[in-house]
DOKOLMI-453465 format. One record per residue: residue number from 1; chain; x, y, z of N, C-alpha, C in turn. Coordinates in steps of 0.2 Angstrom, whole numbers, plus 5000, padded with zeros to 4 digits. Each point is the difference from the previous one (the first is absolute). Layout:
N
tifi,marvex,n_px,n_py,n_pz,ca_px,ca_py,ca_pz,c_px,c_py,c_pz
NUM,A,X,Y,Z,X,Y,Z,X,Y,Z $
...
// end
This chain:
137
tifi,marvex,n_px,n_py,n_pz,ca_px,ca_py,ca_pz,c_px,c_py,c_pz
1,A,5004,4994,5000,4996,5006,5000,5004,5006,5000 $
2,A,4996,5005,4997,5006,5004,4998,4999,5004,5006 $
3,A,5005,5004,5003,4998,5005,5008,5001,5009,5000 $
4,A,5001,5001,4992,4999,5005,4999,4999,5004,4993 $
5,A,5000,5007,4999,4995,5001,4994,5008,5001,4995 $
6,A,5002,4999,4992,5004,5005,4999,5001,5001,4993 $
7,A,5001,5005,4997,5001,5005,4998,5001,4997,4991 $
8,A,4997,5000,4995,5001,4997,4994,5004,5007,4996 $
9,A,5006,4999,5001,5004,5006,4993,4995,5002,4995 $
10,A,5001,5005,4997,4998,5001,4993,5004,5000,4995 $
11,A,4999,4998,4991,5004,5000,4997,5004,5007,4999 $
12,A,5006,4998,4999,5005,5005,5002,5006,5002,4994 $
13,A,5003,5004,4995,5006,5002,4995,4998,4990,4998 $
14,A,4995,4999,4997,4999,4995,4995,5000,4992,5002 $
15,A,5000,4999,5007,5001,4994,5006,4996,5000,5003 $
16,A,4996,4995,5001,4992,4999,5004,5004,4999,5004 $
17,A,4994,5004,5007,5002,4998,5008,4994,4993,4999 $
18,A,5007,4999,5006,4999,4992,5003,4999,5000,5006 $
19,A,4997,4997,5004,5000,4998,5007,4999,4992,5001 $
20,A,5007,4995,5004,4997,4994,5000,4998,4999,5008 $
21,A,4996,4995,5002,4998,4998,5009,5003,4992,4997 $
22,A,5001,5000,5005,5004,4993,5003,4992,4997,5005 $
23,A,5000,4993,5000,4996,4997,5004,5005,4994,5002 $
24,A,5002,4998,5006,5005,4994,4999,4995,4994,5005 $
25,A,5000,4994,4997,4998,4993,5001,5005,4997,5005 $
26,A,4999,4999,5005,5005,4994,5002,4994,4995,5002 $
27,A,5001,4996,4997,4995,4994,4998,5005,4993,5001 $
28,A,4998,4994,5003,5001,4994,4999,5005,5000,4995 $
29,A,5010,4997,5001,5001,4998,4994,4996,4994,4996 $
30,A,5001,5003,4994,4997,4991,4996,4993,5003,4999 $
31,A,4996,5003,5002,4994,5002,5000,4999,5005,4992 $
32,A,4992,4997,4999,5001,5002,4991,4994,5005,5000 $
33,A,4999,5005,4996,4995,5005,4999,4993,4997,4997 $
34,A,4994,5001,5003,4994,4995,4999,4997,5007,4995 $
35,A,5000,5006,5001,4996,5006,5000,5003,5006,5002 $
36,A,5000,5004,4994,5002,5007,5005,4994,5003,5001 $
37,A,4997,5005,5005,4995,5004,5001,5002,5007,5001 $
38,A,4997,5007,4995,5001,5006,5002,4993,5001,5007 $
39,A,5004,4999,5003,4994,5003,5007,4996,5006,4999 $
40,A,5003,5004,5001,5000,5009,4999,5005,5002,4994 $
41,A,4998,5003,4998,5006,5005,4996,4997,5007,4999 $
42,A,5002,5006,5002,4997,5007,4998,5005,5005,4998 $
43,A,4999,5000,4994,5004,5006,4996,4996,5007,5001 $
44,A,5005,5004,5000,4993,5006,5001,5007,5006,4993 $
45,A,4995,5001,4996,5006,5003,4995,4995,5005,4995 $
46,A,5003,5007,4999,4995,5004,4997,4999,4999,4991 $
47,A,5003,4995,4999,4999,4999,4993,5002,4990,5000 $
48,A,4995,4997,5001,5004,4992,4998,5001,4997,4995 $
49,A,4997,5002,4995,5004,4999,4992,5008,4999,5000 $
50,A,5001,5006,5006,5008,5000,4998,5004,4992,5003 $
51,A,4998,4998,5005,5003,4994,5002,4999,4993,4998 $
52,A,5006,4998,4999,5000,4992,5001,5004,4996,5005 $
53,A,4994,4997,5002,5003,4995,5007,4998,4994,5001 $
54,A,5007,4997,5001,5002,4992,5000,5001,4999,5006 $
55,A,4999,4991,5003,5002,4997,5001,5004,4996,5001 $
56,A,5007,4998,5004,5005,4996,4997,5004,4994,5008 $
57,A,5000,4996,4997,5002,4994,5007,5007,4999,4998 $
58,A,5004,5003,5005,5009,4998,5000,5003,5004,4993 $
59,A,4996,5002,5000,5004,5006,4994,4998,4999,4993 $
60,A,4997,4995,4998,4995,4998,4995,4991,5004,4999 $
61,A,4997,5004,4997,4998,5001,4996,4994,4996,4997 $
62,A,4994,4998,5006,4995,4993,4998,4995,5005,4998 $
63,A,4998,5007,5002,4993,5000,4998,5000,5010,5000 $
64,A,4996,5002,4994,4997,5007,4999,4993,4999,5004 $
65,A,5002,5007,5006,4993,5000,5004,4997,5008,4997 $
66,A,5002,5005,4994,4998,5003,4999,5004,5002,4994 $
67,A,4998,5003,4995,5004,5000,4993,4997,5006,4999 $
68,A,5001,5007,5004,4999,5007,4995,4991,4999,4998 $
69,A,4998,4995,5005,4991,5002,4998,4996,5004,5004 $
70,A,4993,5002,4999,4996,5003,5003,4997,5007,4995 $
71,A,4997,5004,5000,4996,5004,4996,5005,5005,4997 $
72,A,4994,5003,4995,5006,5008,4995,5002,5004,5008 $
73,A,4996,5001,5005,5001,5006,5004,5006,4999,5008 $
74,A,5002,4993,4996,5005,4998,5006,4998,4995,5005 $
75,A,4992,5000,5001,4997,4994,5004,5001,4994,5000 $
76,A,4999,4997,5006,4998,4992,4998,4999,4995,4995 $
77,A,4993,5005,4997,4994,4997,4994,4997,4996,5003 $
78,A,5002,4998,5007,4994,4993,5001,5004,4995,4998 $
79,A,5007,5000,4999,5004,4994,5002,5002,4997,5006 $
80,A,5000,5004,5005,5001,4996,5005,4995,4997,5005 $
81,A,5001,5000,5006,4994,4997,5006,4995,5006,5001 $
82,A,5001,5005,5003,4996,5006,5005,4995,5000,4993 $
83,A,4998,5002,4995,4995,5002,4998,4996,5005,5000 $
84,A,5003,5004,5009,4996,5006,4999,5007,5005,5002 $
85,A,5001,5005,4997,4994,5000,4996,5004,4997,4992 $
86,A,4995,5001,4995,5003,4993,4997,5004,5003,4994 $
87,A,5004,5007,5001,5005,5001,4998,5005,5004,5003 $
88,A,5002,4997,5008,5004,5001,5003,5006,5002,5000 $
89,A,5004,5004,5003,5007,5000,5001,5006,4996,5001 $
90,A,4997,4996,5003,5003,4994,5002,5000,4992,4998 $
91,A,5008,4997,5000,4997,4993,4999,4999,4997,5008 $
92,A,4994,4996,4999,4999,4997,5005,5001,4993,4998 $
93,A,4999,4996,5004,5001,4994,4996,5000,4993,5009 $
94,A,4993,4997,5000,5000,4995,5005,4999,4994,4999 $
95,A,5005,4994,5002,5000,4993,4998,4999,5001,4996 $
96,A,5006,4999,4997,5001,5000,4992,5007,4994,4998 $
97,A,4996,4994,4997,5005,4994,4999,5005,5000,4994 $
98,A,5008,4998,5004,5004,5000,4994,5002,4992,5000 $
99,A,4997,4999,4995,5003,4988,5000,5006,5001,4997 $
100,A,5003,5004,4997,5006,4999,4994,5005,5000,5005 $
101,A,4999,5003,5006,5005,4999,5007,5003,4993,5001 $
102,A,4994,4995,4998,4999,4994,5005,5006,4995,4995 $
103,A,5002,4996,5006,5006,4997,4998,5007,5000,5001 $
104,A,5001,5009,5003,5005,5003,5001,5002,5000,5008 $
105,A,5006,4996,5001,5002,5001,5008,4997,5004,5004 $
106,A,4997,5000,5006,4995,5004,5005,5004,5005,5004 $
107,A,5007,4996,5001,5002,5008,5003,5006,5002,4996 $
108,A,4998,5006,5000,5003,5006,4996,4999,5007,5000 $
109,A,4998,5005,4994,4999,5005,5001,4995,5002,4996 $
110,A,4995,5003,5002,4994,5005,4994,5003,5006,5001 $
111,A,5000,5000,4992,5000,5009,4998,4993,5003,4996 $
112,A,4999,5005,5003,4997,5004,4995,5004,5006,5000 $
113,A,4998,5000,4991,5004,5005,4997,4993,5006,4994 $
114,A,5002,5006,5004,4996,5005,4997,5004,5003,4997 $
115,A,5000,5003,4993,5005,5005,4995,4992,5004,4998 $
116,A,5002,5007,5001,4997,5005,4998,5003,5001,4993 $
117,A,4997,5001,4993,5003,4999,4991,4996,5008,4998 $
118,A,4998,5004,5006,4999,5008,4996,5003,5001,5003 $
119,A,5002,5009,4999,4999,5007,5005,4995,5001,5003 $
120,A,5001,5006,5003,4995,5002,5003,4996,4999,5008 $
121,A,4998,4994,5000,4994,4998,5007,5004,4996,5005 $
122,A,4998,5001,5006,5003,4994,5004,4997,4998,5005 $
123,A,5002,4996,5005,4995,4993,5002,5005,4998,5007 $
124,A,4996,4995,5003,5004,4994,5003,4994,4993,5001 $
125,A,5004,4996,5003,4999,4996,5002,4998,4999,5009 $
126,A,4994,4999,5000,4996,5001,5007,4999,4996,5002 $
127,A,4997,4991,5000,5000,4995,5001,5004,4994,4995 $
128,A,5004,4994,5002,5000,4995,4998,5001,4995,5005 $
129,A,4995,4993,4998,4999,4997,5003,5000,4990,4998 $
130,A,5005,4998,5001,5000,4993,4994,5000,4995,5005 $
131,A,4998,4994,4997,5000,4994,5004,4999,4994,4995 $
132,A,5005,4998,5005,5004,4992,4994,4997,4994,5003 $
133,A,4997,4995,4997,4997,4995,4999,5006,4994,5000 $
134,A,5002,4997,5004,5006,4996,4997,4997,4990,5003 $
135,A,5004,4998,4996,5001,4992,5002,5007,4999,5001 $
136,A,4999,4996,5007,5007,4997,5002,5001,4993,4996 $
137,A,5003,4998,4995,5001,4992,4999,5003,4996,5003 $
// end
């Protein structure tokens, strides 16, 4: 769980800001990823077209939790969870399944990674919250 809010760069002399959170597992050795689950995640960003954010396990790269979507005006569009209103500021995003995780040794490290790809708006990251599903064999 993440335990505090912070701050998304803006793209900058031609270089997307990036911000990554670290989530670390220590998990049973030997133990294998069943499911990953986004518990919470809240973006709160004055333009969310701008960003794309990934998640990635041990430095790998398994899953796009947002690709530069949401309406012409910078909202949500009704992509994410909240709904209301239903073209929000924010990504919200509750229990939200990644299978493409499973398979992958259970402890390690989750990254999320936010790169803001305009100028101009800027955001953070207010909530995340993950939980891993695993099998011991």
């Amino acid at each position: 769980i993440l335990d505090r809010v912070v701050a998304i760069p803006d793209w900058s002399d031609g270089e997307p800001g990036v911000v990554e959170v670290d989530l670390v597992f220590d998990l049973p050795e030997g133990a294998l990823i069943r499911n990953l689950r986004v518990r919470d995640l809240d973006i709160n960003h004055t333009f969310l077209r701008d960003l794309v954010v990934t998640g990635a396990w041990n430095g790998e790269t398994l899953a796009v939790l947002w690709n530069r979507q949401g309406d012409e005006n910078g909202g949500d569009g009704g992509e994410d969870d909240d709904r209301l209103p239903f073209t929000g500021g924010d990504i919200n995003f509750d229990d939200r399944d990644y299978p493409q995780f499973a398979g992958q040794s259970a402890r390690g490290t989750f990254t999320l990674r936010i790169e803001d790809r305009a100028p101009g708006d800027d955001g953070e990251l207010a909530d995340l919250d993950v939980e891993i599903e695993y099998l011991v064999p």
